[in-house]
PDBQT receptor file of N, H, CA, C and O in Angstrom, charges set to zero:
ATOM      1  N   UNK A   1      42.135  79.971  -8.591  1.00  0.00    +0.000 N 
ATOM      2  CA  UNK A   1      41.528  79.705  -9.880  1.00  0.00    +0.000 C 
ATOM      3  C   UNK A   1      40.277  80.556 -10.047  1.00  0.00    +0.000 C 
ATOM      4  O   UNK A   1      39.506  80.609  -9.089  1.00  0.00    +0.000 OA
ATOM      5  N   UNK A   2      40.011  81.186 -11.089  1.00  0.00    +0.000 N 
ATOM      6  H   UNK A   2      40.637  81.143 -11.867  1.00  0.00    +0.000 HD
ATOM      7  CA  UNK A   2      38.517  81.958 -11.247  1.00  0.00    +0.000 C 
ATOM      8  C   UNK A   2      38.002  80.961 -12.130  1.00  0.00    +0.000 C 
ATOM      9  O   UNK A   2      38.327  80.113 -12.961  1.00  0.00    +0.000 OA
ATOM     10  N   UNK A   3      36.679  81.679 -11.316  1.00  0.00    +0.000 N 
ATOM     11  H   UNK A   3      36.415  82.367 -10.641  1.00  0.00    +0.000 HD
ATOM     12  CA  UNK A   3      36.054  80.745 -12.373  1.00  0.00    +0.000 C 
ATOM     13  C   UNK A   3      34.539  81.456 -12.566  1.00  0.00    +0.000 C 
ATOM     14  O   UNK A   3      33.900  81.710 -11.545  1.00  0.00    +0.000 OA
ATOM     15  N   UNK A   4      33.998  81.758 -13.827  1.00  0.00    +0.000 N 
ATOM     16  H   UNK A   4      34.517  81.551 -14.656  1.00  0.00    +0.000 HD
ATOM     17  CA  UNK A   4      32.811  82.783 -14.210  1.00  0.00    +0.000 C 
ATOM     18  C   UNK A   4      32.572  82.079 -15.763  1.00  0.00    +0.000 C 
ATOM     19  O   UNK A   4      32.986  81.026 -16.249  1.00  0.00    +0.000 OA
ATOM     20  N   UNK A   5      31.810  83.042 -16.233  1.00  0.00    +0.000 N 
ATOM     21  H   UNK A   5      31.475  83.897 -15.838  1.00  0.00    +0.000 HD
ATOM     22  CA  UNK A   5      31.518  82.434 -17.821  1.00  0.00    +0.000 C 
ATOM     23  C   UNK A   5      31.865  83.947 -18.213  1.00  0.00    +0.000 C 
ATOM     24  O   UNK A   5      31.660  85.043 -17.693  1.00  0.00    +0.000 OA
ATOM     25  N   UNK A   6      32.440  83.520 -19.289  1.00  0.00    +0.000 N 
ATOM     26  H   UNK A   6      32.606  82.629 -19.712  1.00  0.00    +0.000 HD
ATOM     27  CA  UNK A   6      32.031  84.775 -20.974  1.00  0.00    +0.000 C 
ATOM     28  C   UNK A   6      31.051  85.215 -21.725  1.00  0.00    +0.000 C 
ATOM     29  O   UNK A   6      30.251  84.477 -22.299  1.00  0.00    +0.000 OA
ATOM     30  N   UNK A   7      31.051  86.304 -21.766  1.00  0.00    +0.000 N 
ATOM     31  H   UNK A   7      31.702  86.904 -21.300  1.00  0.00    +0.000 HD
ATOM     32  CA  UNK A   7      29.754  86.680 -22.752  1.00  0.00    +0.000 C 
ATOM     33  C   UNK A   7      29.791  86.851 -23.668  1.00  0.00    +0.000 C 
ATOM     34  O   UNK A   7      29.558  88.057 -23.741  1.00  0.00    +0.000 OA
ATOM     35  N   UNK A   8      29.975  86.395 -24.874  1.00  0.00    +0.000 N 
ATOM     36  H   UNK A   8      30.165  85.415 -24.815  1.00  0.00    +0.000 HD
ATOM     37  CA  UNK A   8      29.987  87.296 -26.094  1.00  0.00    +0.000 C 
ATOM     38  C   UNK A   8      28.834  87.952 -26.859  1.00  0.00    +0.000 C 
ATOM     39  O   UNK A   8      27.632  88.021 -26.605  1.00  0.00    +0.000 OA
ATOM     40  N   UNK A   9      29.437  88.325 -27.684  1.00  0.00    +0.000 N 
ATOM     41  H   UNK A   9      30.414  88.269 -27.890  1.00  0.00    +0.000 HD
ATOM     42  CA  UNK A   9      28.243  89.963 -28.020  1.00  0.00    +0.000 C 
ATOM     43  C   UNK A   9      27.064  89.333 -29.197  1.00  0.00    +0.000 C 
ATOM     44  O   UNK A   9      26.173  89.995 -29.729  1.00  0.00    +0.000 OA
ATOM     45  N   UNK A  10      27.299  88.169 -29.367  1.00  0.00    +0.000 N 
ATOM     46  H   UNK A  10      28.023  87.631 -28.935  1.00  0.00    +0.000 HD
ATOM     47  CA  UNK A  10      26.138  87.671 -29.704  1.00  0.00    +0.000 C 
ATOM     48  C   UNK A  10      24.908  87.374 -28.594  1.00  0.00    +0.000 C 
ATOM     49  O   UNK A  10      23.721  87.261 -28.900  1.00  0.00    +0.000 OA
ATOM     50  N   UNK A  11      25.388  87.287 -27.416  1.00  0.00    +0.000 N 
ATOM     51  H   UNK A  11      26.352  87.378 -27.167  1.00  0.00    +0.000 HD
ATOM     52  CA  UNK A  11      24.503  86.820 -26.382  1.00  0.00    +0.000 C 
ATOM     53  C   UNK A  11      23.602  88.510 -26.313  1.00  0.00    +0.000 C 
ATOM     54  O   UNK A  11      22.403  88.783 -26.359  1.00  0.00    +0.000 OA
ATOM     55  N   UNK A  12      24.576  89.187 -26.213  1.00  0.00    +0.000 N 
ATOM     56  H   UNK A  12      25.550  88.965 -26.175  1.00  0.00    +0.000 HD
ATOM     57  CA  UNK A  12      23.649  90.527 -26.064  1.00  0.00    +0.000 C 
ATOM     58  C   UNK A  12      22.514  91.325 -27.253  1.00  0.00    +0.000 C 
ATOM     59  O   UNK A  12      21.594  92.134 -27.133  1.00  0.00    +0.000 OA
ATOM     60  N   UNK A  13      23.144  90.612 -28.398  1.00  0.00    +0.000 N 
ATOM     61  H   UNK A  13      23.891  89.955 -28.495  1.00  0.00    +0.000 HD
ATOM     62  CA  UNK A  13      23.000  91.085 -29.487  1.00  0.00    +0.000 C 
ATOM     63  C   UNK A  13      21.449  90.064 -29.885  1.00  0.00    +0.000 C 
ATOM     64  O   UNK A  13      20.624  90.372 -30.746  1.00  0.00    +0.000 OA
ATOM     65  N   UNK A  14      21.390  88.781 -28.950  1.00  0.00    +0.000 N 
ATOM     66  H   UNK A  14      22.060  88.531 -28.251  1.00  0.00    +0.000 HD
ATOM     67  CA  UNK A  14      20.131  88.603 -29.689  1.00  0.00    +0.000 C 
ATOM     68  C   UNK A  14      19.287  88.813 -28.545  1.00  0.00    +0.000 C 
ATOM     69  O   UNK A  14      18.202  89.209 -28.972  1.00  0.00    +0.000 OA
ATOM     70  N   UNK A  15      19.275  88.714 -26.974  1.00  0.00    +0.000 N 
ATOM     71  H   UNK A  15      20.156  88.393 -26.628  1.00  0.00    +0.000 HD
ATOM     72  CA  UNK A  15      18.785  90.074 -25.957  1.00  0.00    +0.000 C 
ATOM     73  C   UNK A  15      17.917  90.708 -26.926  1.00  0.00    +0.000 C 
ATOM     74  O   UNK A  15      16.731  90.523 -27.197  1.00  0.00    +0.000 OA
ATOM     75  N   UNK A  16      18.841  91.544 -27.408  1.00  0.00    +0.000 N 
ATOM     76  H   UNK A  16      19.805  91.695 -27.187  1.00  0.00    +0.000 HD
ATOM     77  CA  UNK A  16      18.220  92.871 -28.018  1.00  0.00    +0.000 C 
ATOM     78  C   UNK A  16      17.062  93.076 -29.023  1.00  0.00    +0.000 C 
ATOM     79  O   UNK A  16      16.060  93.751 -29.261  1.00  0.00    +0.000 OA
ATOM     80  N   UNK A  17      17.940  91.935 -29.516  1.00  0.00    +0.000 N 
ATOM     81  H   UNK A  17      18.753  91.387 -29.322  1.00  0.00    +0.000 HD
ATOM     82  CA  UNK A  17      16.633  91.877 -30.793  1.00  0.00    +0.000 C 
ATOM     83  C   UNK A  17      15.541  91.073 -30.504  1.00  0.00    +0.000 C 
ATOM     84  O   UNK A  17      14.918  90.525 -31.413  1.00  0.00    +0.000 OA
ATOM     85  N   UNK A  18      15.206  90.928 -29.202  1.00  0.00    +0.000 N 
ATOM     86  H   UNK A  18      15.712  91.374 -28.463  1.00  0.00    +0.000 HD
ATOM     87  CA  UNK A  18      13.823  90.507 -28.738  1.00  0.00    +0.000 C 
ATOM     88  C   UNK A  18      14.215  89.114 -27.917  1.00  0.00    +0.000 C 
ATOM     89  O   UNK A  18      13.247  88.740 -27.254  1.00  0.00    +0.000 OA
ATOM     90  N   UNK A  19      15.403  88.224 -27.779  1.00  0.00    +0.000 N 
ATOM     91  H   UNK A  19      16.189  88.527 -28.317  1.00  0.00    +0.000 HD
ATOM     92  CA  UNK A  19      14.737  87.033 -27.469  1.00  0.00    +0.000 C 
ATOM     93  C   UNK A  19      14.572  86.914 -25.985  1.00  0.00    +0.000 C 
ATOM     94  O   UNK A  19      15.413  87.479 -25.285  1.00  0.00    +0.000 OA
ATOM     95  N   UNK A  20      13.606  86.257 -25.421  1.00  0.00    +0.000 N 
ATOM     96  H   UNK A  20      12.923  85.798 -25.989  1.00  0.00    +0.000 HD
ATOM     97  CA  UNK A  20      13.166  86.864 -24.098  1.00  0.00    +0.000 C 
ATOM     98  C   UNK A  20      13.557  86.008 -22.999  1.00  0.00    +0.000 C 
ATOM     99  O   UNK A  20      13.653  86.294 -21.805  1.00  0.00    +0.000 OA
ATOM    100  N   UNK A  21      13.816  84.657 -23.733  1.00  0.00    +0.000 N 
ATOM    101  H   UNK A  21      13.738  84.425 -24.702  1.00  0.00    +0.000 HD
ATOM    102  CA  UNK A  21      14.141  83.557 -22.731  1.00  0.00    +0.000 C 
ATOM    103  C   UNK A  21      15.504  83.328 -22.409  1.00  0.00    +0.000 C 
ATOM    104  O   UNK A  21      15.932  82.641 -21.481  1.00  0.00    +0.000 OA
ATOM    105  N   UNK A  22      16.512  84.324 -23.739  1.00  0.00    +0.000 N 
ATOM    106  H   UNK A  22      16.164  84.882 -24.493  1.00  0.00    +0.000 HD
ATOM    107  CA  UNK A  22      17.622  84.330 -23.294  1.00  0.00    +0.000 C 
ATOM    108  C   UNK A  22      17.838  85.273 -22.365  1.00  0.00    +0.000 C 
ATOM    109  O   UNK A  22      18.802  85.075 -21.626  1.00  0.00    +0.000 OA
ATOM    110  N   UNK A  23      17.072  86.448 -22.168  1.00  0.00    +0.000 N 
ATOM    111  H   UNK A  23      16.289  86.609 -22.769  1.00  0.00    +0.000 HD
ATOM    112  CA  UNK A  23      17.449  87.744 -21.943  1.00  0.00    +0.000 C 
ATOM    113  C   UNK A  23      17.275  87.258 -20.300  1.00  0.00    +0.000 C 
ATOM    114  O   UNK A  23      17.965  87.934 -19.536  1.00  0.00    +0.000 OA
ATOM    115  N   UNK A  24      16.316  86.005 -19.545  1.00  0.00    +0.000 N 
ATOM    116  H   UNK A  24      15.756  85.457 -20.165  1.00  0.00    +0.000 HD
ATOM    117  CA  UNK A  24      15.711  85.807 -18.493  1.00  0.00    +0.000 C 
ATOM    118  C   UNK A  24      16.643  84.461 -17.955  1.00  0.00    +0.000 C 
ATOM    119  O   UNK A  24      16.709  83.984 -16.822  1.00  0.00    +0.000 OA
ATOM    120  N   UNK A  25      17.158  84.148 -18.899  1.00  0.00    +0.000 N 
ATOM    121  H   UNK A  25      17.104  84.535 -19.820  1.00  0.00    +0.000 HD
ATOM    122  CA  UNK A  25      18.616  82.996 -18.516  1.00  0.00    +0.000 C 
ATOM    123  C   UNK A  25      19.776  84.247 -18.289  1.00  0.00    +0.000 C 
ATOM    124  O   UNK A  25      20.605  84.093 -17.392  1.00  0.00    +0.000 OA
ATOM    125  N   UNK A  26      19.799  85.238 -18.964  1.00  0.00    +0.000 N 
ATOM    126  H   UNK A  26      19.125  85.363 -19.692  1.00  0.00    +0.000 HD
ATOM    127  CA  UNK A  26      21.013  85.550 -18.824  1.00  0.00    +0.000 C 
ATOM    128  C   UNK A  26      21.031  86.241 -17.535  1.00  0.00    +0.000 C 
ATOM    129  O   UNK A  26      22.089  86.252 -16.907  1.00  0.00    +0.000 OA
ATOM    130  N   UNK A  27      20.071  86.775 -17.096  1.00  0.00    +0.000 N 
ATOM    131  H   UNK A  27      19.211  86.766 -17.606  1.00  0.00    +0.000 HD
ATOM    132  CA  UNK A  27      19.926  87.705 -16.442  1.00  0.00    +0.000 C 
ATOM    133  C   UNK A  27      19.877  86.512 -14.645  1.00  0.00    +0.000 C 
ATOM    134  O   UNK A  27      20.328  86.988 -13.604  1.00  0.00    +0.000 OA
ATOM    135  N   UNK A  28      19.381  85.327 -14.679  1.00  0.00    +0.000 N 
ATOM    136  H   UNK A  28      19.015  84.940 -15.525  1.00  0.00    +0.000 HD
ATOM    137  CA  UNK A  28      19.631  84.516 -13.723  1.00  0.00    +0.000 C 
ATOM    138  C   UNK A  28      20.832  83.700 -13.841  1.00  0.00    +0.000 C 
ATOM    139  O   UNK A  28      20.734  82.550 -13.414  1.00  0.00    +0.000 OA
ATOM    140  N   UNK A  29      21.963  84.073 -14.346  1.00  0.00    +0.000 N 
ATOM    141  H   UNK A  29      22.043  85.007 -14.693  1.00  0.00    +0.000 HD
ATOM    142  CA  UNK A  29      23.317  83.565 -14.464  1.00  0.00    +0.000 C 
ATOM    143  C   UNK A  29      23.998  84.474 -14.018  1.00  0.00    +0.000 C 
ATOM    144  O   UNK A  29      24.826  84.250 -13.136  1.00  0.00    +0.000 OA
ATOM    145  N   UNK A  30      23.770  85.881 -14.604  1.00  0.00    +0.000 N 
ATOM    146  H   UNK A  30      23.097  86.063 -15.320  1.00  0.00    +0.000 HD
ATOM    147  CA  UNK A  30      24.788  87.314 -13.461  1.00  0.00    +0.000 C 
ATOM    148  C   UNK A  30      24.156  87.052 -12.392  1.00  0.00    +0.000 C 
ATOM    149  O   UNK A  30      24.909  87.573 -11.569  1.00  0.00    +0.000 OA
ATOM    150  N   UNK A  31      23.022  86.469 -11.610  1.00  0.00    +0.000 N 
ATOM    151  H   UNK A  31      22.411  86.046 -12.279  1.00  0.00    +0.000 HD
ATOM    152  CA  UNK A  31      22.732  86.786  -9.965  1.00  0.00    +0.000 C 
ATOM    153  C   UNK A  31      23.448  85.397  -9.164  1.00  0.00    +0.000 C 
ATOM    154  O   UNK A  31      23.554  85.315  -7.941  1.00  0.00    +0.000 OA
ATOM    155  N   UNK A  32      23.938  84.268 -10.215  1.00  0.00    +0.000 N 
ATOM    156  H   UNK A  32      23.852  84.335 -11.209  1.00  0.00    +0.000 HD
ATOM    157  CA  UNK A  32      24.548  83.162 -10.064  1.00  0.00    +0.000 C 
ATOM    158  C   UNK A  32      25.851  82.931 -10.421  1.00  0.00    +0.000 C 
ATOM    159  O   UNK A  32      26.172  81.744 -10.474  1.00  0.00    +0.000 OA
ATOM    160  N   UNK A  33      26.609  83.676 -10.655  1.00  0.00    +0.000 N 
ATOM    161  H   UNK A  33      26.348  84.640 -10.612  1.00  0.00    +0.000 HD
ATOM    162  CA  UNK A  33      27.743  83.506 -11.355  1.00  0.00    +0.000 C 
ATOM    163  C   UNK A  33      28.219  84.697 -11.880  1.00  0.00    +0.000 C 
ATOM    164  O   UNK A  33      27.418  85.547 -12.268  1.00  0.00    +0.000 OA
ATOM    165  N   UNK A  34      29.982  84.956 -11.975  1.00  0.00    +0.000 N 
ATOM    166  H   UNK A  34      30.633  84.265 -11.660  1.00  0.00    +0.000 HD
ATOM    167  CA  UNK A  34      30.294  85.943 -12.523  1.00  0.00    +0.000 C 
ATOM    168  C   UNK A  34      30.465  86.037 -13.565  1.00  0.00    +0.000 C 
ATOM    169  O   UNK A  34      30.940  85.023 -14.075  1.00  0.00    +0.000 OA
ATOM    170  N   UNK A  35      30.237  87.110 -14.418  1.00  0.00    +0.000 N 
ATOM    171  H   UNK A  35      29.850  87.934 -14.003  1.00  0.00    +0.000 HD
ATOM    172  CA  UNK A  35      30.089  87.147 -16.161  1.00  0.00    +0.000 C 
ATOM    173  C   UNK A  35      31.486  88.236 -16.375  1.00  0.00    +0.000 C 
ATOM    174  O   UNK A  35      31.776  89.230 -15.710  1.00  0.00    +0.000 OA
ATOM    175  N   UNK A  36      32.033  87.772 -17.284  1.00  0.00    +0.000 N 
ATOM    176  H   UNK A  36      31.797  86.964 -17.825  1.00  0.00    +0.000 HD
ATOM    177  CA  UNK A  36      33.298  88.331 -18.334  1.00  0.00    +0.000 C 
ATOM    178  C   UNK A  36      32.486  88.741 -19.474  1.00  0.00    +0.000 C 
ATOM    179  O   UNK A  36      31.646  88.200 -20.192  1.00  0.00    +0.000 OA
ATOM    180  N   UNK A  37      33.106  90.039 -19.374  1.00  0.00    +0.000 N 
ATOM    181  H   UNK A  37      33.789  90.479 -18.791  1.00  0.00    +0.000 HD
ATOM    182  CA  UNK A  37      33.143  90.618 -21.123  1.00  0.00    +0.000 C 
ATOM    183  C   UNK A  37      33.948  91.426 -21.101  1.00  0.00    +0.000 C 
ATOM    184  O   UNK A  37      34.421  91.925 -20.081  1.00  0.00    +0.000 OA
ATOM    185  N   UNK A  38      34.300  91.746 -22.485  1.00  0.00    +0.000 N 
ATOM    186  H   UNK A  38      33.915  91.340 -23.315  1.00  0.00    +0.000 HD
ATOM    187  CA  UNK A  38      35.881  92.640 -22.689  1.00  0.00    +0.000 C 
ATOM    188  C   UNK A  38      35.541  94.086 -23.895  1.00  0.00    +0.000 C 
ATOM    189  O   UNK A  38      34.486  94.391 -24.451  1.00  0.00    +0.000 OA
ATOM    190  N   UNK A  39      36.377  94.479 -23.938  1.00  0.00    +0.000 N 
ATOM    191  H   UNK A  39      37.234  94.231 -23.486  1.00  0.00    +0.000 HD
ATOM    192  CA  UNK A  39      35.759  96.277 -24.647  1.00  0.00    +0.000 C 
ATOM    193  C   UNK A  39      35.300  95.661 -26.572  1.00  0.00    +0.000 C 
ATOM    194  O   UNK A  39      34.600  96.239 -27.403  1.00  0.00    +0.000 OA
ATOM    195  N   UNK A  40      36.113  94.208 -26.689  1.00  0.00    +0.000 N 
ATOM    196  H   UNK A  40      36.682  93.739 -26.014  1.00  0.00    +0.000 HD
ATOM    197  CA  UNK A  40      35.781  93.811 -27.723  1.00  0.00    +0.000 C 
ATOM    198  C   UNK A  40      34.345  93.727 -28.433  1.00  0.00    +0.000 C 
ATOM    199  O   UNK A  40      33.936  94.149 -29.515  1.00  0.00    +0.000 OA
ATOM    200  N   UNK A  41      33.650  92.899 -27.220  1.00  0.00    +0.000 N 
ATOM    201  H   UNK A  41      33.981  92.557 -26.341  1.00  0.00    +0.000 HD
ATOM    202  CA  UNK A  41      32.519  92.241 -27.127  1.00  0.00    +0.000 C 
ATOM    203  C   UNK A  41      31.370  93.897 -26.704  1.00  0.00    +0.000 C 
ATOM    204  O   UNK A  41      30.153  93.734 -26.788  1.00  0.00    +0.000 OA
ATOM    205  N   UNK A  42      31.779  94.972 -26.393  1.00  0.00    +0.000 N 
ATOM    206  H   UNK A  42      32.767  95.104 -26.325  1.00  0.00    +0.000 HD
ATOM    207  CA  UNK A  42      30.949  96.276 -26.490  1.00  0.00    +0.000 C 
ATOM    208  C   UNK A  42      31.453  96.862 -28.255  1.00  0.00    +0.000 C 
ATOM    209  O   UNK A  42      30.789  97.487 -29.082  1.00  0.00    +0.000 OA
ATOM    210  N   UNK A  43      32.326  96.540 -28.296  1.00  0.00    +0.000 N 
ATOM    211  H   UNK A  43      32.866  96.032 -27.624  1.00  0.00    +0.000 HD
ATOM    212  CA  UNK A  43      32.457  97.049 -29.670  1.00  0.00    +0.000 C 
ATOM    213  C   UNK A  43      31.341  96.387 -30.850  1.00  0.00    +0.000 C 
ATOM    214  O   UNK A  43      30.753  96.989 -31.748  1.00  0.00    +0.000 OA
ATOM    215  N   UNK A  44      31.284  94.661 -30.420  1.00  0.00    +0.000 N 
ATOM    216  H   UNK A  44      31.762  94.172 -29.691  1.00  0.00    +0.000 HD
ATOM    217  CA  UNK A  44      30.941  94.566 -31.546  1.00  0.00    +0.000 C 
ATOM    218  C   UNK A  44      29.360  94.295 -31.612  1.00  0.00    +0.000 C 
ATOM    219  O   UNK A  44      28.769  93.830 -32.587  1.00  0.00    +0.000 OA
ATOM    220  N   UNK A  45      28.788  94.674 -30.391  1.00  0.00    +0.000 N 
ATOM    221  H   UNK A  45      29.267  95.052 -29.599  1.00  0.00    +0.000 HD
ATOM    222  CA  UNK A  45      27.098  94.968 -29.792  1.00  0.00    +0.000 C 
ATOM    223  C   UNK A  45      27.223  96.373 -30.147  1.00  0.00    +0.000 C 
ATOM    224  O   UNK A  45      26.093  96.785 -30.409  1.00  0.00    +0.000 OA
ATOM    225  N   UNK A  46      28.105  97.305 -30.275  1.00  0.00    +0.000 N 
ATOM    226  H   UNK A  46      29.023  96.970 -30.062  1.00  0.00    +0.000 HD
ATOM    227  CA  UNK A  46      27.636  98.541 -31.009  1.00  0.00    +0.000 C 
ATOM    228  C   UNK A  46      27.246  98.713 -32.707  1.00  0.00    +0.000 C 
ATOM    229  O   UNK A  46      26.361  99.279 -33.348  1.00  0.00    +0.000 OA
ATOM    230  N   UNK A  47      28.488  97.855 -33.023  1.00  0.00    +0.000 N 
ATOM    231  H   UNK A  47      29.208  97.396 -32.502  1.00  0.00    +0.000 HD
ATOM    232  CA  UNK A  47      28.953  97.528 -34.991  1.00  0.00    +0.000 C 
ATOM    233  C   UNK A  47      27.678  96.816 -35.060  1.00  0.00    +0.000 C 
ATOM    234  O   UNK A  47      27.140  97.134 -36.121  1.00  0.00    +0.000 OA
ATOM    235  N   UNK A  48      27.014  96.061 -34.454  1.00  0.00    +0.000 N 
ATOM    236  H   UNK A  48      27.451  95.803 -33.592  1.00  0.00    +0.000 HD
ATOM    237  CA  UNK A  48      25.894  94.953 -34.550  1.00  0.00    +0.000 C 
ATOM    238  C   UNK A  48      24.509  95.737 -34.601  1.00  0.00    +0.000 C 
ATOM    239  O   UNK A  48      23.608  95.516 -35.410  1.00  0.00    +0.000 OA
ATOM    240  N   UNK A  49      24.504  96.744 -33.534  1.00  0.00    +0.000 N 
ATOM    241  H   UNK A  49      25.236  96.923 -32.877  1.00  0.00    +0.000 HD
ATOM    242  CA  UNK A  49      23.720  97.904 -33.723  1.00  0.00    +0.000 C 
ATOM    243  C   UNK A  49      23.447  98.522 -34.842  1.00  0.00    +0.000 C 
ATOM    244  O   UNK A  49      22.293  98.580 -35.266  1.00  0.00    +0.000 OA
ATOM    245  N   UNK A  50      24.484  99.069 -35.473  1.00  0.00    +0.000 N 
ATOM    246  H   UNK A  50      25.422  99.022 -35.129  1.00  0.00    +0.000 HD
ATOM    247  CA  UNK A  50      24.405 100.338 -36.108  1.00  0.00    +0.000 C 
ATOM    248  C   UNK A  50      24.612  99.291 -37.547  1.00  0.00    +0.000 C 
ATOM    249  O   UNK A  50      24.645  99.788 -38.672  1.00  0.00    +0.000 OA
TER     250      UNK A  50
């Protein structure tokens, strides 16, 4: 059985746009756990970008 969490590109997407306490949860969940994301979830942190 695996077992990790998902990321979706909102998680990265508000990261970015400054929020700091997510960016410091997220970042102590990859050193705790394995994180999924798929070419979807880069697609739509780029479209979210631009």
């Amino acid at each position: 059985m695996m077992s990790g969490v998902f990321v979706d590109s909102n998680v990265f997407l508000k990261i970015l746009e400054g929020d700091h306490n997510l960016k410091y949860y997220f970042i102590n969940l990859c050193e705790s756990d394995v994180v999924y994301r798929n070419p979807a979830v880069y697609s739509e942190v780029v479209y979210g970008l631009v």
